[in-house]
Every structure is written in structure tokens, then in C-alpha cells.
KEPADREN-356407 format. One record per residue (C-alpha): x, y, z; residue number from 1; residue in one letter. Coordinates in nm, 3 decimals, always signed. Example, Ala and Ser with C-alpha at 12.3 -4.5 7.8 and 13.67 -1.06 7.14 Angstrom:
BEGIN
- +1.230	-0.450	+0.780	1	a $
- +1.367	-0.106	+0.714	2	s $
# end
This chain:
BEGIN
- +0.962	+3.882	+6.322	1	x $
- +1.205	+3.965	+6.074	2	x $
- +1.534	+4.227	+6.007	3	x $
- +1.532	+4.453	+5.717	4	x $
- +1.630	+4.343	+5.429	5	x $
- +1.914	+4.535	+5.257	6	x $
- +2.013	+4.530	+4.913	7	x $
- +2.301	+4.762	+4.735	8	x $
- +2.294	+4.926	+4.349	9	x $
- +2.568	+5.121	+4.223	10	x $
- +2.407	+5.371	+3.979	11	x $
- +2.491	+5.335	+3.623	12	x $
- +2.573	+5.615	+3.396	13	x $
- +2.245	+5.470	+3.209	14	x $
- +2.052	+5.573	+3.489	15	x $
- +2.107	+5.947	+3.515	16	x $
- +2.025	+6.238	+3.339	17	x $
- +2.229	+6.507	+3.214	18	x $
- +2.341	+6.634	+3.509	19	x $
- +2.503	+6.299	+3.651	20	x $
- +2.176	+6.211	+3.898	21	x $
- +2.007	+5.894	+3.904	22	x $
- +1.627	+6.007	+3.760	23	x $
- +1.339	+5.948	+4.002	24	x $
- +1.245	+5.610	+3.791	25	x $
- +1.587	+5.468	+3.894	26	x $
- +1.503	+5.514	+4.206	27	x $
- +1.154	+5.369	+4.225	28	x $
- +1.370	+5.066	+3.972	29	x $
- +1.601	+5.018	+4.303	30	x $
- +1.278	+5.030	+4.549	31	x $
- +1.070	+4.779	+4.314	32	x $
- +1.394	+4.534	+4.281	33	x $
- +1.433	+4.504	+4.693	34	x $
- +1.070	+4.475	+4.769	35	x $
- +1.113	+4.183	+4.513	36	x $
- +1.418	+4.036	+4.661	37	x $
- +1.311	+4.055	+5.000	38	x $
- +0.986	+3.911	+4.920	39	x $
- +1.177	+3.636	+4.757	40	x $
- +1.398	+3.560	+5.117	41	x $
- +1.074	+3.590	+5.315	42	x $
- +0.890	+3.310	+5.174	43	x $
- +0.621	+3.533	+4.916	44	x $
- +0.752	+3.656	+4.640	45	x $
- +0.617	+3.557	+4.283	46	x $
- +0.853	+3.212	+4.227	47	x $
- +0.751	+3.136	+4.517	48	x $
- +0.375	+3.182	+4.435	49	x $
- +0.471	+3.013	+4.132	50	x $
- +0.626	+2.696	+4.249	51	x $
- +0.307	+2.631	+4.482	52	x $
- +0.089	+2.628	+4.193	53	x $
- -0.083	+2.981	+4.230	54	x $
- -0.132	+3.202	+3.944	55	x $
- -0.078	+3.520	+4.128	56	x $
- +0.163	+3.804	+4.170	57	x $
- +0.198	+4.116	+4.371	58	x $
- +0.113	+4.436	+4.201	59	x $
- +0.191	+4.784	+4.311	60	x $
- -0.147	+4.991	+4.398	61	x $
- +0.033	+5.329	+4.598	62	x $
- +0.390	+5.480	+4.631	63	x $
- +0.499	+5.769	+4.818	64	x $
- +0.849	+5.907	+4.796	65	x $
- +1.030	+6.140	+4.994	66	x $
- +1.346	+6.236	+4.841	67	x $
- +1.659	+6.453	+4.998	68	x $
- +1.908	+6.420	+4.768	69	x $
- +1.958	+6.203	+4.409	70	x $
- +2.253	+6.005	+4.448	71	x $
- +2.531	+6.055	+4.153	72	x $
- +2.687	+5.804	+3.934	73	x $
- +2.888	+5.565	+4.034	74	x $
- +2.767	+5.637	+4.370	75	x $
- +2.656	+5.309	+4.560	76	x $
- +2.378	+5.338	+4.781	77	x $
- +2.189	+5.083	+5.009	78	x $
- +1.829	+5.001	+4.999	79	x $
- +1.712	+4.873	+5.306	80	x $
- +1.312	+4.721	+5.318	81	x $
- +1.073	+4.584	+5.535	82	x $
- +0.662	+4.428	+5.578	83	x $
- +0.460	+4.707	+5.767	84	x $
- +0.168	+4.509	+5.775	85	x $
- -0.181	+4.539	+5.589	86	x $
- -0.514	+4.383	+5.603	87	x $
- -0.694	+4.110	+5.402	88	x $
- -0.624	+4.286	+5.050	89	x $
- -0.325	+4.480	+5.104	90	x $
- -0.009	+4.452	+5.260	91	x $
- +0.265	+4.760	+5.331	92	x $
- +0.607	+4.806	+5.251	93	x $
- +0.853	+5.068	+5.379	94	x $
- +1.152	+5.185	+5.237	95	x $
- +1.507	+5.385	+5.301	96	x $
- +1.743	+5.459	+5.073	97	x $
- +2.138	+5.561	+5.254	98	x $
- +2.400	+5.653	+5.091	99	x $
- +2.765	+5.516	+5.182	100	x $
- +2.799	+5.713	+5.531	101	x $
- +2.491	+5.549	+5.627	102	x $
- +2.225	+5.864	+5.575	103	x $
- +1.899	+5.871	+5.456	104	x $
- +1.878	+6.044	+5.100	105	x $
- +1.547	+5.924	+5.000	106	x $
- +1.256	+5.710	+5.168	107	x $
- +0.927	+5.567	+5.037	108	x $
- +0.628	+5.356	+5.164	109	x $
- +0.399	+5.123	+4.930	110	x $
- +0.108	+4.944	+4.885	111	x $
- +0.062	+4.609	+4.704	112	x $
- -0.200	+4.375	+4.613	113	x $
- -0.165	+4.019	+4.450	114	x $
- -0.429	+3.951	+4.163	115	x $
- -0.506	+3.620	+4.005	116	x $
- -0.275	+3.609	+3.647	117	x $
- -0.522	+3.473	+3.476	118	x $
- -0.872	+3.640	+3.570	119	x $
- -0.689	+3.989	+3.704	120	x $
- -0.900	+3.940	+4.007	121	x $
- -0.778	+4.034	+4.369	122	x $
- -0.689	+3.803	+4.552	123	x $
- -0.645	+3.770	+4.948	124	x $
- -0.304	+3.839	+5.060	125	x $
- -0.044	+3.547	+5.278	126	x $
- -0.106	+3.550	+5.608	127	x $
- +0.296	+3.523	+5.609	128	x $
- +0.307	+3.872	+5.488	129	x $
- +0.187	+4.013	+5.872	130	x $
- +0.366	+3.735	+6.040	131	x $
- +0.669	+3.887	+5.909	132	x $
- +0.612	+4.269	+6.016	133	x $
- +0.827	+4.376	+6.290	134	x $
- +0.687	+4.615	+6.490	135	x $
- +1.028	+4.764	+6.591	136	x $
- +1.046	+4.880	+6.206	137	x $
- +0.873	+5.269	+6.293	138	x $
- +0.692	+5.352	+5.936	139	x $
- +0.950	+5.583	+5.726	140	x $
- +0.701	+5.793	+5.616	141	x $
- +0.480	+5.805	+5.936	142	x $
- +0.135	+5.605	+6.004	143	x $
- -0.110	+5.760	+5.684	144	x $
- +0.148	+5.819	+5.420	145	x $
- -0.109	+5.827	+5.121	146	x $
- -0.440	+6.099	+5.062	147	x $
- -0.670	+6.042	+4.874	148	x $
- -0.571	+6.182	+4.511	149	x $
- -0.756	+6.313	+4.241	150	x $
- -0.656	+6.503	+3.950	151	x $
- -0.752	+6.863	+3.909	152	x $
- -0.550	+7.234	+3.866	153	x $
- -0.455	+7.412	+3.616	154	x $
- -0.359	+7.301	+3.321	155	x $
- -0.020	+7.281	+3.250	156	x $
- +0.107	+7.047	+2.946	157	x $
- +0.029	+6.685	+2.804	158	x $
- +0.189	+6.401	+2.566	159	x $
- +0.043	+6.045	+2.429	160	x $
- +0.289	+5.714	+2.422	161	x $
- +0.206	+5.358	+2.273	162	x $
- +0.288	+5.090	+2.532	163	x $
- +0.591	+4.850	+2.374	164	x $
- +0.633	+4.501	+2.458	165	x $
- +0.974	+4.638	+2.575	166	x $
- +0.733	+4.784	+2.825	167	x $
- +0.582	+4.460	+3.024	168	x $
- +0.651	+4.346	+3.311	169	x $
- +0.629	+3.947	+3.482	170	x $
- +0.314	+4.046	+3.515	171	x $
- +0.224	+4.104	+3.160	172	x $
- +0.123	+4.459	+3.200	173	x $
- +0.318	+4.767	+3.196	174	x $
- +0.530	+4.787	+3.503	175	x $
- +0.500	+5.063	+3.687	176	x $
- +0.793	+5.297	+3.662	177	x $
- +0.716	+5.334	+3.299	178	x $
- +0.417	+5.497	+3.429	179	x $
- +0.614	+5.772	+3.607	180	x $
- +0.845	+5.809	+3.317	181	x $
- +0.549	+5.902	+3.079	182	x $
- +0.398	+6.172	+3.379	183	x $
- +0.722	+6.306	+3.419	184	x $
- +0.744	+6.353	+3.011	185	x $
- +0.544	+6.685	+2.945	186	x $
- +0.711	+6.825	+3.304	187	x $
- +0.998	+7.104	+3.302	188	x $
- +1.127	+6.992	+3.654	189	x $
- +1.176	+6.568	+3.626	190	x $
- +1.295	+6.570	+3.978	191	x $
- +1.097	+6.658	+4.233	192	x $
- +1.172	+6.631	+4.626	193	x $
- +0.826	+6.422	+4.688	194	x $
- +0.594	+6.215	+4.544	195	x $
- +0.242	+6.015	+4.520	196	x $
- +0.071	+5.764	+4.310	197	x $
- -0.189	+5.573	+4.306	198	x $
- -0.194	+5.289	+4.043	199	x $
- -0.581	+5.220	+3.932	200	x $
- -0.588	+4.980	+3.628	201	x $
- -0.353	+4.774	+3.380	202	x $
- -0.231	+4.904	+3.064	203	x $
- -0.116	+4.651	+2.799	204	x $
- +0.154	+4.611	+2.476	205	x $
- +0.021	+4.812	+2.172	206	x $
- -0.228	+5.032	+2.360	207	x $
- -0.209	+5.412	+2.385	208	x $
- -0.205	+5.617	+2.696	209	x $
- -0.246	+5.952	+2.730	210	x $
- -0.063	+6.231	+2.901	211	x $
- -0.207	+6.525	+3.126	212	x $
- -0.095	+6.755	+3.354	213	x $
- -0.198	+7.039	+3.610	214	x $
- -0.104	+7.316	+3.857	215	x $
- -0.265	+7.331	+4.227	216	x $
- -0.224	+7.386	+4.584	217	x $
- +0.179	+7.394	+4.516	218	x $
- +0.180	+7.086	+4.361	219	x $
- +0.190	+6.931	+4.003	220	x $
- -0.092	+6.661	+3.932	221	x $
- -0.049	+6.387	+3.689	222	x $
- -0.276	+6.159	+3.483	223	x $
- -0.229	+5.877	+3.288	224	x $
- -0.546	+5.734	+3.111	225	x $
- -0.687	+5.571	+2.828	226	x $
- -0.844	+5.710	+2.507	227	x $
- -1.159	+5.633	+2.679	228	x $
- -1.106	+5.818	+2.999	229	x $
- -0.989	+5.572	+3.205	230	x $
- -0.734	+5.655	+3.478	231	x $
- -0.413	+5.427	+3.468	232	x $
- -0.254	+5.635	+3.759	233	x $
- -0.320	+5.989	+3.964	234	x $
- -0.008	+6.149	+4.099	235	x $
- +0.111	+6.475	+4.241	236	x $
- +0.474	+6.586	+4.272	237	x $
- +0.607	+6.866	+4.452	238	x $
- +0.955	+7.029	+4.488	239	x $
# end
């Protein structure tokens, strides 16, 4: 079994908008670095993958945030992380994010998958990962934290970006938050109290992704795909 790991950023004036507030990609930034850390002091993170002599990496397939407040510049807040388990192909992460008095302004639960670096295959995940899940650690976000998304509503607005190699990731793909920074592009309100996404293939340097999204059920649904029609993500955001 194992205590949360807990990791501290102080939000740079780089990070924020306009208005002083860290954007919703900083915060998914601080989530992505801690999973990454703690992975690192468990035992499975990608060096250590590396220095055993497997190709492989983790690679974020589902986020769900929950957030009260944005935390301000300068402001230092604490990310604290743990295993929630999984099965053969997937493994869980939970997150909180506390502010300096020690309450919860935003929390978030994951799902991640390693794949083979060199085929892009799945592969199975460390048996490590469950022997580290604590079962003290109560899921942030309850026991089903993700539905089953697909895009549809009305429609609302929609952009196109090239991927830049300033865009990759480790993994050699696009990392993820650049993902929610294009949805968020065509969107009047860029910070929204909650949200899903699902992450369903790999976009890569010099290709161009496309931009839609759509009104329904009192939420805002967001696709990222290919010229072809591919989906690179499905999200929803809500107020």
C-alpha cells in the first residue's frame, strides 16, 4: 500500500488568462506532471520503463475534472495523487487539487494505458500498478466517474490548427492538454466548472486537426478529428 503522493506548483503569470486565473490546461499541466512524478517514486513511470529495456509509456485515454475554484497567480497550490486500481489494460488515477488552507478547489480522476513506442500497440499494464492502490484512498470523483461520450447538439462554432513539433510530447505524439487548448479555442466561456474527455487516437507534428463544437443537454460537446473524420478526442464541458 502506498500514501498519496503530493507535489506543489506555484502558478506563473504565464499560466493565466486575463483575468489572473490559471486556465483549465494549467491545471490538467499540474495533474499530468504529478501522475508523472508519482509514477516515477512508485517504481512505473516511463525512465523506469526505459531503463528495463521496454519500449513503452503510459498514455492518457479519459479525464474528468471537477473544478470549484481556479487558483490565482502566484497562488501555490498542492496536488496530491494516488493508484485507484484498473484491470489488465488500464489502470486509474485520482486526483485533488488544495489550495494553501488545505481545501479542495479542483479534483479529477484518469485513465491510462501504456502502448508499445514502437508498434503503438497496447500493452498489458504492471502488476505493480494494483499492488500500489490503497484502498483507504475513497475515489475523488466517486466509483463510475466517466459516460460514455459521443458528440452530438447543436452546432455552435469550429476552428482548424496544424500540430507543431513544439507540440509533442515523450511520447512523440501530441500531448494531451494541447488537445483541450484547441476544444476550448472556438468556445466563449474557456473555463468551465466540469469536464470529460476521452482520448481515442494519436495526432502527430505537421498534421491538421480540426475543430467542432455543439450545444446539448446543458452541456458543450467537443471534437477534435482529422480531415478524414477521425476522432482525436470527444469532450463535454459544463459550467
Amino acid at each position: 500500500m502506498t500514501a498519496r503522493g503530493v507535489y506543489r506548483f506555484k502558478v506563473r503569470s504565464y499560466e493565466c488568462g486575463a483575468d489572473g486565473l490559471a486556465t483549465l490546461p494549467t491545471v490538467c499541466n499540474y495533474l499530468q506532471e504529478a501522475a508523472s512524478l508519482h509514477a516515477e517514486h512508485l517504481g512505473f513511470s516511463k525512465s523506469d520503463f526505459d531503463a528495463a529495456g521496454g519500449n513503452v509509456s503510459w498514455v492518457l485515454t479519459r479525464l474528468a475534472v471537477k473544478i470549484k475554484r481556479y487558483p490565482a497567480w502566484e497562488e501555490e497550490v498542492s496536488v496530491e495523487t494516488f493508484p485507484r486500481g484498473g484491470v489488465k489494460l488500464v489502470a486509474w488515477r485520482d486526483f485533488e487539487v488544495k489550495d494553501s488552507s488545505g481545501a479542495v478547489v479542483a479534483a479529477a480522476s484518469s485513465e491510462w494505458m501504456i502502448i508499445n513506442l514502437a508498434t503503438r500497440k497496447i500493452a498489458q499494464v504492471p502488476d505493480a500498478v494494483a499492488a500500489c492502490c490503497d484502498p483507504a484512498n475513497e475515489p475523488v470523483l466517486g466509483d463510475a466517474p466517466f459516460s460514455r461520450l459521443k458528440f452530438r447538439g447543436e452546432a455552435l462554432g469550429s476552428s482548424r490548427f496544424t500540430a507543431l513539433k513544439g507540440h509533442i510530447d515523450l511520447n512523440g505524439h501530441v500531448n494531451n492538454v494541447h488537445y483541450i487548448e484547441w476544444m476550448l479555442e472556438p468556445c466563449e466561456d474557456t473555463r468551465p466548472a466540469e469536464m470529460e474527455v476521452v482520448f481515442r487516437s494519436e495526432t502527430f507534428a505537421g498534421e491538421e486537426v480540426l475543430v467542432e463544437t455543439a450545444r446539448d443537454d446543458g452541456f458543450i460537446y467537443h471534437r477534435v478529428f482529422s480531415a478524414d473524420g477521425k476522432d482525436h478526442i470527444v469532450a463535454r464541458t459544463k459550467r
